[in-house]
C-alpha positions in Angstrom: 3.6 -38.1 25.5 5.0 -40.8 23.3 7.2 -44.1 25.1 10.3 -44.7 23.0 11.7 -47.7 21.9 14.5 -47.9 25.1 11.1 -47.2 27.5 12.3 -43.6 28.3 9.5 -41.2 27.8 9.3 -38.7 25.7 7.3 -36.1 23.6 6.8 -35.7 20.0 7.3 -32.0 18.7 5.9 -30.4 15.7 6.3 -26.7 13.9 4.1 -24.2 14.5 2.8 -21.6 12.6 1.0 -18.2 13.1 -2.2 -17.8 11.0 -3.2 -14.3 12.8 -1.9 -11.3 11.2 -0.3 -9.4 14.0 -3.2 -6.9 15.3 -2.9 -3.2 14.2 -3.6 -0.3 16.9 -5.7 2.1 14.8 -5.6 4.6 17.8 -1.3 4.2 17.6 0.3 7.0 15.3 3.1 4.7 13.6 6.9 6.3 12.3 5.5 7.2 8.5 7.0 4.0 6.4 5.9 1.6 9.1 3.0 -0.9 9.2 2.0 -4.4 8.0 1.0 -5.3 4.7 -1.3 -7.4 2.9 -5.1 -7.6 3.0 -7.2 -4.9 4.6 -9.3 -4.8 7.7 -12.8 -6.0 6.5 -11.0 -8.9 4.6 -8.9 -9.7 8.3 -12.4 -9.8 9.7 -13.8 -12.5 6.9 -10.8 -14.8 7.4 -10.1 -14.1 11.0 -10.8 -17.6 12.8 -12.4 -18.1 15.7 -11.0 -16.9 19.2 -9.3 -19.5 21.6 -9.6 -19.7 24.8 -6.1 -18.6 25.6 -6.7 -15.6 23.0 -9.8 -15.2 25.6 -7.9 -15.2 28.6 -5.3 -12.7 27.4 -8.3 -10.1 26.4 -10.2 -10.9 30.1 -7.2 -9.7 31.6 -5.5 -7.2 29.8 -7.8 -5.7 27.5 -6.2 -6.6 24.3 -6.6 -9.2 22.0 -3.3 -10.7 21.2 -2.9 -13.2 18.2 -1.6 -16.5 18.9 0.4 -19.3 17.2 -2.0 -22.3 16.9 -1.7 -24.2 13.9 0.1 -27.3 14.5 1.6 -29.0 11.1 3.8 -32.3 10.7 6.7 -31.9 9.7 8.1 -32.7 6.0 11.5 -34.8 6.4 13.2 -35.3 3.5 14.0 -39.3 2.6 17.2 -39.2 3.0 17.1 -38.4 6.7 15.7 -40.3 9.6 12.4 -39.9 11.2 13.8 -41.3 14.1 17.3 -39.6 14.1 15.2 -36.5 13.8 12.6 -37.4 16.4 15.8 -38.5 18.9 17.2 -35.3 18.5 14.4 -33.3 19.3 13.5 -34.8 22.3 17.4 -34.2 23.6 16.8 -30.9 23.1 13.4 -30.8 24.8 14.6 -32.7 27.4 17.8 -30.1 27.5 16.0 -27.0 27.6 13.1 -28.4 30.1 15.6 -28.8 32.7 17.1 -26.0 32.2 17.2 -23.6 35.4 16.4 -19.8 34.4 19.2 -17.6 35.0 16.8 -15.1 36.5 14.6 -16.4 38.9 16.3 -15.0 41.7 15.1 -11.7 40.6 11.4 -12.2 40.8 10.7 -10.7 38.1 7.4 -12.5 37.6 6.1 -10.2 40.4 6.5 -7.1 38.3 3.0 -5.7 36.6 2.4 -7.1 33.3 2.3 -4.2 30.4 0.9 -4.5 26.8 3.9 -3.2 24.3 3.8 -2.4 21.0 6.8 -4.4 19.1 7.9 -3.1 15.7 10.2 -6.1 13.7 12.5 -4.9 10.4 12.6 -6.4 7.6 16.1 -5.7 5.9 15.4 -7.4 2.8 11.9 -5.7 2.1 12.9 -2.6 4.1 9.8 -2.4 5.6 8.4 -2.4 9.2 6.0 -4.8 11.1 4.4 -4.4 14.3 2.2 -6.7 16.7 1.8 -6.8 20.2 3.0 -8.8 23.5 2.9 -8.7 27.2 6.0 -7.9 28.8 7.5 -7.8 32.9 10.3 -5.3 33.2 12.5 -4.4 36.5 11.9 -0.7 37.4 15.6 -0.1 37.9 18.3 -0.9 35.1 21.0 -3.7 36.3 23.6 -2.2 34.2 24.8 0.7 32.1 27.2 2.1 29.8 28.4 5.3 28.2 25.2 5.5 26.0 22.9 3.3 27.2 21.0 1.7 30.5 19.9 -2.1 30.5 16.2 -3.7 32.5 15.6 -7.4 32.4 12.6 -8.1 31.2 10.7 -11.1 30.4 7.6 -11.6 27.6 5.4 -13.9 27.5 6.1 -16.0 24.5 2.9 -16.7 21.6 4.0 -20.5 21.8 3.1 -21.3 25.5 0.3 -20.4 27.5 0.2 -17.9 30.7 2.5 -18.9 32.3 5.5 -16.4 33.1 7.8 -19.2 34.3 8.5 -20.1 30.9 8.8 -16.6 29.5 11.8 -16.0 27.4 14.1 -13.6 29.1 15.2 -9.9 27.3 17.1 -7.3 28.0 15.4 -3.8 27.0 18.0 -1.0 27.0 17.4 2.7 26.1 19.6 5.8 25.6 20.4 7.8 28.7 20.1 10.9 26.9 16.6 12.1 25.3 17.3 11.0 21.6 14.8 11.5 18.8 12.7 8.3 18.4 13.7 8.2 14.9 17.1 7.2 16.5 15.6 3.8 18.2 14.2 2.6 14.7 17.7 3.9 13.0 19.6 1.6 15.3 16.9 -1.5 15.1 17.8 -0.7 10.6 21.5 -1.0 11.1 21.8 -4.5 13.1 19.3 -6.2 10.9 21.0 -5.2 7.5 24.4 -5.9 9.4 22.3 -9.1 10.2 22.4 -10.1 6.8 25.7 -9.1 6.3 26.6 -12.0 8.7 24.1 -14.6 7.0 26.0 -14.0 3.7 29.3 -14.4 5.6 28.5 -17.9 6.5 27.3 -18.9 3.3 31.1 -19.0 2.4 31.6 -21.9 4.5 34.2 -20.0 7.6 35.6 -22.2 10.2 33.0 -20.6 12.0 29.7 -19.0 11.5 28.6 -15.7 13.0 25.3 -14.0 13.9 23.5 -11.1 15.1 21.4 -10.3 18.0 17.5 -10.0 16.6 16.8 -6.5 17.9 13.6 -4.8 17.5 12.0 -1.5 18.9 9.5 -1.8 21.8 7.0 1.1 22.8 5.1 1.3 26.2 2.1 2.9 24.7 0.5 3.4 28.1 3.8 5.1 30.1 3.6 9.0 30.1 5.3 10.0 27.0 4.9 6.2 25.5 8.8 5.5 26.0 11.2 3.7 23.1 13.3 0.5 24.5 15.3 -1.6 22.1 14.8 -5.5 23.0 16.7 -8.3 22.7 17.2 -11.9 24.1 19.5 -12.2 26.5 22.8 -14.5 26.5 24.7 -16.3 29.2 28.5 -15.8 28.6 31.5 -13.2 28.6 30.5 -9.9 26.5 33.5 -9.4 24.6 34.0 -6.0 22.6 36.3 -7.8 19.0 37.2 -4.3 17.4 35.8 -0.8 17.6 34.9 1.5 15.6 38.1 3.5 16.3 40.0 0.9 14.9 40.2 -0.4 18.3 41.6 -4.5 18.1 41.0 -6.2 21.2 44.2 -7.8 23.0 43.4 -11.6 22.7 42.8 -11.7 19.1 40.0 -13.6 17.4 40.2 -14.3 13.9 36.5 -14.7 12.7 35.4 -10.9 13.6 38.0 -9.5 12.3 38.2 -11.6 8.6 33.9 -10.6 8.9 34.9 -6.9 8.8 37.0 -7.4 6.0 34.8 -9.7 4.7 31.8 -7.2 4.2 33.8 -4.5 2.8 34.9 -6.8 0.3 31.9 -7.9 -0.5 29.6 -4.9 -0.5 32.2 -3.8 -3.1 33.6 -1.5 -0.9 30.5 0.7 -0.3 30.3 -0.3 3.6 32.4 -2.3 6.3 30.6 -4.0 9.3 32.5 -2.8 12.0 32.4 -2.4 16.0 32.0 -6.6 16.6 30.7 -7.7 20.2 29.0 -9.7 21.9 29.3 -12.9 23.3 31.6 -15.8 21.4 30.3 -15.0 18.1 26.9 -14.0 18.3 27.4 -10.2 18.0 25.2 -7.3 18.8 25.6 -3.3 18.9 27.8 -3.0 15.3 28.6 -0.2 13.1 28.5 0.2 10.0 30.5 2.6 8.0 29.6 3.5 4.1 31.7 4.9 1.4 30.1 8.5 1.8 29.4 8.4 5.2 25.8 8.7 5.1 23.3 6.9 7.3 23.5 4.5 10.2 23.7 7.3 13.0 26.6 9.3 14.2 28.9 6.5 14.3 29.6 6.1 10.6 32.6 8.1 10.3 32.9 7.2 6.1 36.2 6.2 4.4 37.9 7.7 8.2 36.5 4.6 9.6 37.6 2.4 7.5 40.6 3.7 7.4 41.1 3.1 10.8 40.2 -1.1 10.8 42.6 -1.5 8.1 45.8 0.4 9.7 45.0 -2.6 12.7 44.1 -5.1 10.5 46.2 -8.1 8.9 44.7 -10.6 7.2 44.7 -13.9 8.7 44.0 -17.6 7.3 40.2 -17.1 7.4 40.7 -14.0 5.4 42.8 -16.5 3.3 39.9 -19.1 2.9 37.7 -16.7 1.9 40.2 -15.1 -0.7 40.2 -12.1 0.6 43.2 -9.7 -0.4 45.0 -7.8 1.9 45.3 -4.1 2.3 48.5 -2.4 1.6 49.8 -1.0 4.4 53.4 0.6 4.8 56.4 -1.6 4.9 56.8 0.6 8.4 53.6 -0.1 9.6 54.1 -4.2 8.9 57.2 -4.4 10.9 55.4 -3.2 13.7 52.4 -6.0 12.9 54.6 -8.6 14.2 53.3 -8.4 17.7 50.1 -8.5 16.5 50.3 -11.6 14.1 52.4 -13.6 17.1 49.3 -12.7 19.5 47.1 -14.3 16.6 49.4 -17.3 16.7 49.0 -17.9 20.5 45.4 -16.6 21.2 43.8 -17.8 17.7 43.2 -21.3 17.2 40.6 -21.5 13.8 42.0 -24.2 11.5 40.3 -23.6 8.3 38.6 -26.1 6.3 40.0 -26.4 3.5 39.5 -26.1 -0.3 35.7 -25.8 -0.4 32.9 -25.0 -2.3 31.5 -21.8 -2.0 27.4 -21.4 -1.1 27.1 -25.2 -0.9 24.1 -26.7 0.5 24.1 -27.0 4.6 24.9 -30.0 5.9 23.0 -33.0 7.5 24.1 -32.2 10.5 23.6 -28.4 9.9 20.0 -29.2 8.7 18.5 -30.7 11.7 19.2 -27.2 14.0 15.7 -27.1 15.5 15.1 -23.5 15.8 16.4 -23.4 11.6 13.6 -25.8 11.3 10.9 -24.4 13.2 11.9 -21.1 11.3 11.6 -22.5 7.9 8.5 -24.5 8.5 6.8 -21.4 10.1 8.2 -19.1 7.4 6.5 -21.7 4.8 3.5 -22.7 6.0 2.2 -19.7 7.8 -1.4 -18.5 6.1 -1.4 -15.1 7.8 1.6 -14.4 9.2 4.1 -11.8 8.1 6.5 -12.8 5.7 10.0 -12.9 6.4 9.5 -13.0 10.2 9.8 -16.1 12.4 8.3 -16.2 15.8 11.3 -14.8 18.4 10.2 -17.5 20.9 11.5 -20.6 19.0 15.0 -20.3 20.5 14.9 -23.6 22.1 19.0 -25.5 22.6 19.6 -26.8 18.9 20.7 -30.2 19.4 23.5 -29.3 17.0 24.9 -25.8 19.7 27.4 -25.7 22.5 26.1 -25.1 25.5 27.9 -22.2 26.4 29.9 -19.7 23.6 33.7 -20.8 23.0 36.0 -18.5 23.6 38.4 -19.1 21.1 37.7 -19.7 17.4 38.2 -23.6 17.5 35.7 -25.7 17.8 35.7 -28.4 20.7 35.7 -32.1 19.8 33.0 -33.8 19.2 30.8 -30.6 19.0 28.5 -29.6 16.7 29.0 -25.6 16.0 25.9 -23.2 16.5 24.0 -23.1 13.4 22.5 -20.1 11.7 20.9 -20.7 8.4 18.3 -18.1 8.3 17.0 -15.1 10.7 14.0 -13.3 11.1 15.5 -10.7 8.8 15.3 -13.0 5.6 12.3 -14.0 4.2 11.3 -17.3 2.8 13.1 -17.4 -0.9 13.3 -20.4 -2.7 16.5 -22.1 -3.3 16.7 -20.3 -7.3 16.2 -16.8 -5.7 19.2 -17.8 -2.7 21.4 -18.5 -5.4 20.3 -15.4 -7.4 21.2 -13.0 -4.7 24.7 -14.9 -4.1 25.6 -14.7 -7.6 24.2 -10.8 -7.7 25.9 -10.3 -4.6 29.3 -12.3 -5.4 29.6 -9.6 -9.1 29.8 -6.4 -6.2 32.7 -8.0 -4.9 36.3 -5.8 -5.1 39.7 -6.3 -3.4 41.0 -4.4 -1.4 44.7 -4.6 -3.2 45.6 -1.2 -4.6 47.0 -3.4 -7.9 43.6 -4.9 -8.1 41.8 -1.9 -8.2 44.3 -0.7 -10.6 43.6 -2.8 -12.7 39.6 -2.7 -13.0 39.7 1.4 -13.2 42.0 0.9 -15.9 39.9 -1.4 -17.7 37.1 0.9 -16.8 38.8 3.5 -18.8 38.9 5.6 -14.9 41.3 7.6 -14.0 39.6 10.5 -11.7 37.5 10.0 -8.6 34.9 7.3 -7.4 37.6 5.1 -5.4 36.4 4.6 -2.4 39.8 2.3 -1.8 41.6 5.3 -2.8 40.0 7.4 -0.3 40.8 5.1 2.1 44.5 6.0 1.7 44.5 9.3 1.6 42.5 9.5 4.9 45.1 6.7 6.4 47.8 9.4 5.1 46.4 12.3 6.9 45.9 10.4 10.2 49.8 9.1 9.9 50.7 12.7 9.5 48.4 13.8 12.7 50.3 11.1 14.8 46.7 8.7 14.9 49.5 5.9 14.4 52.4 6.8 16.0 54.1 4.1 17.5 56.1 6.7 19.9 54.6 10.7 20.9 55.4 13.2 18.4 57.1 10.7 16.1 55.7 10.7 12.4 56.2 8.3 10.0 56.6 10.0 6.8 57.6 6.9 5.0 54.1 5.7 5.7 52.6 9.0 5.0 53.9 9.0 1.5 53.0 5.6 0.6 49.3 5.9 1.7 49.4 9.4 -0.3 50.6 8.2 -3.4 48.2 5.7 -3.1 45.7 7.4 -3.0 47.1 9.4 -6.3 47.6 6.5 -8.2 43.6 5.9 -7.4 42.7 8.9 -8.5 42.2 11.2 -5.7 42.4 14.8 -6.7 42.9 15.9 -3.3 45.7 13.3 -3.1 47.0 14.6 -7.0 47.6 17.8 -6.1 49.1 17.6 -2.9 51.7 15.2 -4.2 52.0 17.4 -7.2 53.1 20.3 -4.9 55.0 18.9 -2.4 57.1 17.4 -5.0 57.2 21.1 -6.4 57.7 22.7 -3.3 54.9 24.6 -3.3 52.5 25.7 -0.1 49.4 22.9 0.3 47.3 21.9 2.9 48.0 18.4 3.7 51.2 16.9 4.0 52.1 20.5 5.5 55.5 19.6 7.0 56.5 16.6 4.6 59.3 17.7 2.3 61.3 15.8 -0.3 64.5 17.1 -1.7 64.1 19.6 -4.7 66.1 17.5 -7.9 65.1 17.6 -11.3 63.9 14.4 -11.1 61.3 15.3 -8.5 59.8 18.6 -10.3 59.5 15.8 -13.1 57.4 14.0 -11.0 55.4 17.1 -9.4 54.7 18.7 -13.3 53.1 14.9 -13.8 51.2 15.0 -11.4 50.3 18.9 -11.6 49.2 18.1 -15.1 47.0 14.8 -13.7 45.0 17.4 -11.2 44.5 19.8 -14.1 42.9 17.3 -16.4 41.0 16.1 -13.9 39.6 19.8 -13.6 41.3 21.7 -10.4 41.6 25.7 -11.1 44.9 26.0 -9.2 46.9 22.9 -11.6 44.8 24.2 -14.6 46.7 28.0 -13.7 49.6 26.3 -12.8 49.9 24.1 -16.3 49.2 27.7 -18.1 51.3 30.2 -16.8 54.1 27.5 -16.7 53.5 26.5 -20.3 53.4 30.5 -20.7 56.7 31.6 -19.5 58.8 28.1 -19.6 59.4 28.2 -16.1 58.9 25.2 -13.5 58.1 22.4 -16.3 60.9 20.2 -15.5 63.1 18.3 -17.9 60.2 16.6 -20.0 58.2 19.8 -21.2 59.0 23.2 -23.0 57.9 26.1 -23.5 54.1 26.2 -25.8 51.9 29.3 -25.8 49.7 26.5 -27.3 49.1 24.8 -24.9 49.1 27.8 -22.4 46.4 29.2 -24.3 44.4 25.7 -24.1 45.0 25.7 -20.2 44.3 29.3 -19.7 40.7 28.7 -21.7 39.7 26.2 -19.4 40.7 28.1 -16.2 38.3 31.0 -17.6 35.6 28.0 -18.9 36.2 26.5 -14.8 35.5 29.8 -13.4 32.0 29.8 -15.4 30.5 26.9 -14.5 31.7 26.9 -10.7 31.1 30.9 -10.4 28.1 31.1 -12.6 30.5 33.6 -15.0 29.9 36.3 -11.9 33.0 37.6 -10.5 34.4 36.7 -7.1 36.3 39.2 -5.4 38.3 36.6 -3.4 39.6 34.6 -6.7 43.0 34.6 -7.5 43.7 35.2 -11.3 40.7 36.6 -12.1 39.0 36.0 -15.6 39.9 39.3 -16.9 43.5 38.7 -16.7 43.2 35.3 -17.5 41.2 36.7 -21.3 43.6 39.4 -21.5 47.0 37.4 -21.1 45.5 35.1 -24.2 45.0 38.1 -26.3 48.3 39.5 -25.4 49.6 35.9 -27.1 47.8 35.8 -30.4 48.2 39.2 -31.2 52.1 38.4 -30.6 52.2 35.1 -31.9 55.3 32.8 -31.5 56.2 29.4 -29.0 54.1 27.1 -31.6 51.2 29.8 -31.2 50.1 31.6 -34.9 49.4 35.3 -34.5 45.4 36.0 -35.3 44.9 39.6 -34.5 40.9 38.7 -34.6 40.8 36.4 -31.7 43.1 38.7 -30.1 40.5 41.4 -30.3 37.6 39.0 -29.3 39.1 38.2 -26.2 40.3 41.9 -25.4 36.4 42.7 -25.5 35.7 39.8 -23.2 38.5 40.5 -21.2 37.0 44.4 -21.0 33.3 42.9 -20.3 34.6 40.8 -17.3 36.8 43.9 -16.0 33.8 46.0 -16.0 31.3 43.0 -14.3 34.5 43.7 -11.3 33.3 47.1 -11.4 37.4 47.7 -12.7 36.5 50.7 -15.0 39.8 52.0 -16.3 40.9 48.4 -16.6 38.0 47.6 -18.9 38.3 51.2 -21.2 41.8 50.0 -21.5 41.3 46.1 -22.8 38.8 48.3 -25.1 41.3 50.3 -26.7 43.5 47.2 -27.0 40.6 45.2 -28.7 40.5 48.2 -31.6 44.3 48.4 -31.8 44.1 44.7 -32.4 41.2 44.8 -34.8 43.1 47.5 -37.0 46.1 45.0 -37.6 43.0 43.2 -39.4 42.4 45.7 -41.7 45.8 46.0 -42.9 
């Protein structure tokens, strides 16, 4: 203890850091991927230092030998900031969190048996997995569950204090109701971390407000029957709040921060993913979802481009999205005019004021530097010999000096109040300053809007005009969910207008399944979206249709290539803009027969419409005729009489295939003469 200058006393703190590498059960069989890395065991034996006595206690009375953080280093302050100011501030928060009452005690908790757990930590950066571990006290019966899931409170004994379970950190370990495969526990740990980072990148764009995300890791109770899975993490006084779903769910007294960080990640990831399914308390999140542009990974709750899909039909941007020049998705002029509820709730709920014109990525603040766990993370990640990079110890959550004391409700921050400050996590590991601003500047080139005339724009200049939109895809989902009712403002009401614009949309961004079923609605012709959409039959609309029509059969789709040709063939159903051309039949007839080879392997497929025989056969009918810009070759015509005859006879058509025979000679005899 140290006196202070105003004769209060007080305590001097300094960083610690862990020089132990986390201990490795040999006799444990690990997920395959996971594990420490670095030096092997005979070298950990070399360097390990000698054993204190608490790391003697801990193996008298459990049986395992548990590493602990020991190393005490001064800390480096820069000189432009105050020893003093520093040392002031720390002590506040010492003095804050020392008289702090625990939330728990009434639950006795301490009285529980203490257990040795196996902790595995994931590091979203590396991708890889760590594991250690710690002594843990969990109720026997859960004080809370939901749909999925069952919470315990449990406390564990924290490597920066000794035995002493009063001043264990408390948890909350939850685990599925249902028998899941284990793999699902580490899946789920995967997902919040990278979503984790997701968040850190958010605030590095200076938002009224910063986020975070719940450190989560997987914890094992190797000596239980069956050695049971439990996801861990700290627990947090204040009102859980769910911000949207991953439904598209918006909850009633809007916030603006989750919902710009949605939009905010799928902007930034380029559209590959969206961070979705914000809770938690004030904005400290946990539990999210992410979805990805093909729907792969991150459990059962990715629903794709569907999911994303449904945030944006709920979504309008608001003045953070603004800030962080973030475009706004087209929605129906429809679907706006019903927004206005929403954006007046945003007016009366939502109180962010943003900033102002700022820079983006600029260094943290003076007042954001001086966060004390930020500090201890830093110094530990820094100056650990041993330790595992990229981890900090989860124990150093003292009050920051610079945090509330309890989670705002609304998005403005008090006066007079610092705002929580998260400049690092676990998740990240200890980069310099160069590399930081190498992955922002990496990061910043994946952005994409999420305007339609944006995207527009860069396919064109891409030279794209087929496929890989994930925006695009987007639409047309939002499209097929107007036309189910999914948005219906009243029962059995749909709003075609909105189905259209989504649909065309998605045409204009090169959706083939979009292309063709605008092409033949505008035709008239039977499809399988948009089933009971119609649009009045003029010429102006078959103009439209034949575009289109001719856009799905470049792009490669058998039924527009059949269309194009037998259209082209016989002059019928090209509109106003086209004419007959046994040309250009012939060319679209080629590729339906050069389609059916490389999707059917050249076999035959009893089930296919237009078969390839026909198709062979109609384009020797044409040269051996000649005529509609077409010059008469009875040679080719003869060639593709045999082939047609070949094909007939792969379809087992026998009399078909003598007859294209016959046909092949007769043509081969105009030849001659």
């Amino acid at each position: 203890m140290s006196d202070l200058s105003d004769g209060e006393e007080g305590i001097l703190l300094f960083p610690i850091t862990d020089i132990d590498q986390p201990m490795k059960d040999a006799s444990h069989s690990e997920p395959e991927g996971f594990g420490t890395s670095g030096s092997d065991a005979d070298e950990d034996e070399v360097h390990k230092p000698a054993m204190t006595l608490r790391e003697r206690r801990i193996k008298r009375a459990y049986g395992v030998a548990i590493p602990v953080n020991r190393t005490l280093q001064p800390l480096n302050v820069s000189k432009s900031q105050s020893p003093s100011s520093h040392r002031i501030q720390w002590l506040r928060a010492f003095h804050k969190a020392r008289k702090a009452k625990d939330p728990w005690a009434e639950f006795h908790i301490n009285d529980y048996d203490c257990e040795v757990c196996t902790r595995y930590r994931y590091n979203a950066l590396k991708k890889t997995w760590v594991k250690d571990d710690v002594l843990v006290k969990m109720e026997t019966k859960p004080f809370t569950r939901g749909a999925m899931r069952q919470c315990f409170r449990l406390k564990k004994l924290s490597t920066f204090c000794t035995l002493d379970w009063k001043h264990a950190q408390n948890y909350v370990a939850k685990n599925y109701l249902e028998n899941v495969e284990r793999d699902v526990y580490f899946e789920d740990v995967k997902l919040q971390m990278e979503a984790k980072l997701w968040g850190e990148e958010y605030n590095r764009h200076n938002p009224p407000k910063k986020v975070d995300i719940f450190q989560m890791y997987v914890l094992e109770f190797k000596n239980r029957p069956g050695s049971p899975l439990f996801h861990l993490e700290h627990f947090i006084e204040g009102e859980y709040i769910k911000y949207n779903s991953n439904s598209g769910f918006v909850e009633d007294k809007l916030r603006l921060t989750p919902q710009a960080f949605s939009h905010f990640t799928f902007e930034r990831s380029g559209h590959k993913l969206i961070v979705v399914d914000v809770q938690g308390v004030g904005d400290l999140y946990t539990d999210p979802q992410i979805h990805t542009m093909d729907g792969e990974g991150y459990g059962d709750g990715n629903l794709g481009p569907k999911g994303m899909a449904l945030f944006f039909h709920s979504h309008m941007c608001n003045s953070i999205c603004k800030s962080l020049h973030l475009t706004p998705f087209d929605l129906a002029p429809t679907v706006v005019a019903t927004h206005n509820d929403y954006i007046s709730k945003q007016k009366k709920y939502a109180t962010t004021r943003v900033r102002g014109k700022e820079e983006m990525c600029i260094s943290a603040s003076y007042k954001e530097m001086i966060d004390l766990t930020a500090l201890l993370g830093r110094q530990h990640s820094s100056n650990s010999q041993s330790s595992v990079e990229g981890f900090d110890d989860d124990d150093g959550s003292l009050l920051s000096p610079t945090s509330e004391d309890e989670p705002m409700s609304s998005d403005a921050p008090s006066p007079g109040m610092f705002t929580r400050s998260r400049y690092t996590s676990e998740s990240e590991n200890s980069a310099t300053e160069d590399e930081e601003r190498k992955k922002f500047q990496e990061a910043h080139a994946l952005s994409r809007p999420s305007c339609v005339n944006f995207e527009l724009d860069m396919r064109k200049l891409s030279n794209l005009r087929i496929g890989e939109s994930v925006l695009g895809q987007i639409h047309h989902e939002m499209a097929k969910y107007h036309e189910i009712g999914r948005f219906s403002v009243k029962e059995d009401v749909v709003d075609w207008e909105a189905v259209l614009f989504h649909e065309e949309h998605a045409a204009q961004l090169g959706v083939l399944e979009a292309i063709t079923t605008m092409a033949r609605l505008y035709l008239g012709l039977p499809r399988d979206v948009l089933i009971n959409c119609t649009v009045e039959q003029s010429d102006e609309n078959i103009d439209v249709g034949v575009d289109y029509m001719l856009q799905a059969a470049e792009a490669g789709d058998r039924s527009a290539i059949i269309y194009m040709a037998k259209a082209f063939d016989s002059g019928h159903n090209l509109g106003t803009r086209r004419s007959q051309s046994w040309e250009d039949a012939v060319h679209w007839y080629q590729r339906a027969v050069e389609t059916d080879e490389h999707d059917e392997g050249g076999h035959y497929d009893s089930t296919m419409e237009d078969p390839q025989y026909l198709l062979l056969s109609r384009q020797a009918e044409m040269y051996q005729q000649g005529g509609y810009g077409l010059d008469k070759d009875p040679q080719i015509a003869g060639d593709l009489y045999t082939q047609a005859a070949e094909a007939a006879t792969e379809a087992m058509k026998g009399r078909l295939a003598n007859k294209f025979f016959q046909l092949a000679e007769e043509a081969w005899a105009e030849v001659d003469e």
